[in-house]
N, C-alpha and C positions, 0 to 999 in steps of 0.2 A: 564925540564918541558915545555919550550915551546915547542917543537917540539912535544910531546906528543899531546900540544894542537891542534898544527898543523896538525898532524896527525888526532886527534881528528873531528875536524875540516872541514878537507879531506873527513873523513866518511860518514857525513853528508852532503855534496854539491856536492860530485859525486852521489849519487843517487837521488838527487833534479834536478841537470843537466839534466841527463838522462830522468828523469819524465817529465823536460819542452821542451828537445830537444824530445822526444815522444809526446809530448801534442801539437806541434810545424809543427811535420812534420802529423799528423793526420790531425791538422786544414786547413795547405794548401791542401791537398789532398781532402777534406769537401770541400773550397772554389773553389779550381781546379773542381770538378764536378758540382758545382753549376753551376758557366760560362759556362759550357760548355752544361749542362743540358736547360740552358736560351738561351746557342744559339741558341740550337738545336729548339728550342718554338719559335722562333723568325723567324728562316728560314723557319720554318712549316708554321706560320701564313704568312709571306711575299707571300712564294708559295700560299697558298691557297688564295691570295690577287691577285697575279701572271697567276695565270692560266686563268683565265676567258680573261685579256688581250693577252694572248698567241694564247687562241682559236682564239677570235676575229682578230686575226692579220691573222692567218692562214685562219679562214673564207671571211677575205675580199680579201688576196690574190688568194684563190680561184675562188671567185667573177671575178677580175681582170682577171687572166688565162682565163675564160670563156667568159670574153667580148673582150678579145682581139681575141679570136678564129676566123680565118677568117670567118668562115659557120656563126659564127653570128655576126661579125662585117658589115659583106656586106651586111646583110639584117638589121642590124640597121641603116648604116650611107648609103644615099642613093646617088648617083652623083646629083649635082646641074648642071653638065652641063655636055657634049657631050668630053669636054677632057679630057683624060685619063691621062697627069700629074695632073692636076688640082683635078680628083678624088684619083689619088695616096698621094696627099700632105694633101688632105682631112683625111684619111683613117691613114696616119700616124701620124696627129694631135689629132685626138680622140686617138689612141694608147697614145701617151704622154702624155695626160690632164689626162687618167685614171692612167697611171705611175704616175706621178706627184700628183695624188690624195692620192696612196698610200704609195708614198715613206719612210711615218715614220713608216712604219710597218714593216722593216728590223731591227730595232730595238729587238724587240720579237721573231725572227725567229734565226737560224743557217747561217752562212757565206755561207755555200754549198747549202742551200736551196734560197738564195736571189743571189745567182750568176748564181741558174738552172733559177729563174723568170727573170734575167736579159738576160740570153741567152734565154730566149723563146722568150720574146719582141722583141730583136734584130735578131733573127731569124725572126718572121712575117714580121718583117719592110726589112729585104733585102729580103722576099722572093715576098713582096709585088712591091720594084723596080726593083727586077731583072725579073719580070713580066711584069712589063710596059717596059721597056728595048725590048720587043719581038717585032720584025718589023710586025708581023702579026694580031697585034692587034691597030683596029684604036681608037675605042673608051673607054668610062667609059664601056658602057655595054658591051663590049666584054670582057674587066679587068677584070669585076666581074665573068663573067666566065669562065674565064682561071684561076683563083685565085682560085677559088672551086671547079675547074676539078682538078687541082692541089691539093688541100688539099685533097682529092677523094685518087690519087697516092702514096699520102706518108705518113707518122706517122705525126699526129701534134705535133709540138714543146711544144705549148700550153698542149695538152693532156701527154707530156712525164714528161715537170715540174709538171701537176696537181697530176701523179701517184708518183712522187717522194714528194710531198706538204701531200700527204695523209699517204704516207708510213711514213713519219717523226712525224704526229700527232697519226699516232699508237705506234710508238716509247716511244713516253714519255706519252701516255695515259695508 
C-alpha cells in the first residue's frame, strides 16, 4: 500500500512540476523581454537626448575648420608688425586658442573624424612655417601672400576634413 501511495503521489506532482516548470520558464521569458523592451526605451530616449549634442559638436567643429582656413584666418588675424615670424607665431596662436576652444567636442564625434580635424590643424600650422622658412619672403605681408597663393595651388586641408565632417553627419543622419 505504500508504494501504491507513492505511486499515487507520483501522479499527482509530476504534472504540477511540469505546470510550474511551464509557468516558470514562460515568466522569465515575459521578464527577459520586458528588460530588454525598457532598454531598448531607454537608448531611444538617451539618443534622442544625444543627438542634438552630437550635431552641435559637429557644427562647431565645422565652425573651427572654417576659421582656421587660411583665406580666412589671414584676413581675420591681421600682422601687428612688419615680421614675418612674429606674424607666423600670431597666426598659429589663434589656430590653438580656437583648437583648445574646441577640444571637448571629440568627445561626440568618431576617432577617424577627430584624427582628420587633428591632421588639418597640423597641416595649416606646418604649412604655415614651412612658408615663413622661404628666403624670399621678407615680410608679414608678403607671408600672407604666399600663404594664399598657396592655398590658390593646392586642396585645403581644412576643406578635405570639412567634406569628410559632412560625409560623417550624413552617415548617421
Amino acid at each position: 500500500m505504500n508504494t501504491d501511495k507513492i505511486i499515487e503521489l507520483a501522479f499527482y506532482c509530476i504534472p504540477a512540476a511540469i505546470t510550474g516548470a511551464v509557468a516558470f520558464y514562460l515568466f522569465q521569458t515575459f521578464t527577459n523581454a520586458e528588460e530588454k523592451r525598457r532598454r531598448f526605451q531607454l537608448v531611444k530616449e538617451n539618443q534622442k537626448q544625444a543627438l542634438p549634442l552630437k550635431l552641435q559638436a559637429y557644427e562647431r567643429l565645422a565652425l573651427f575648420l572654417e576659421r582656421i582656413n587660411p583665406s580666412k584666418l589671414l584676413i581675420r588675424v591681421a600682422p601687428n608688425g612688419s615680421d614675418k615670424s612674429d606674424y607666423q607665431n600670431l597666426l598659429i596662436y589663434h589656430i590653438e586658442q580656437e583648437f583648445e576652444h574646441n577640444l571637448t567636442q571629440q568627445i561626440y564625434i568618431t576617432d577617424d573624424c577627430w584624427t582628420m580635424i587633428i591632421t588639418a590643424k597640423n597641416t595649416v600650422i606646418q604649412n604655415i612655417r614651412k612658408t615663413t622658412l622661404d628666403s624670399s619672403i621678407q615680410n608679414a605681408d608678403s607671408l600672407r601672400e604666399k600663404i594664399l597663393s598657396n592655398q590658390f595651388e593646392t586642396e585645403s586641408a581644412t576643406g578635405v576634413a570639412l567634406n569628410y565632417l559632412k560625409n560623417e553627419v550624413k552617415d548617421f543622419l
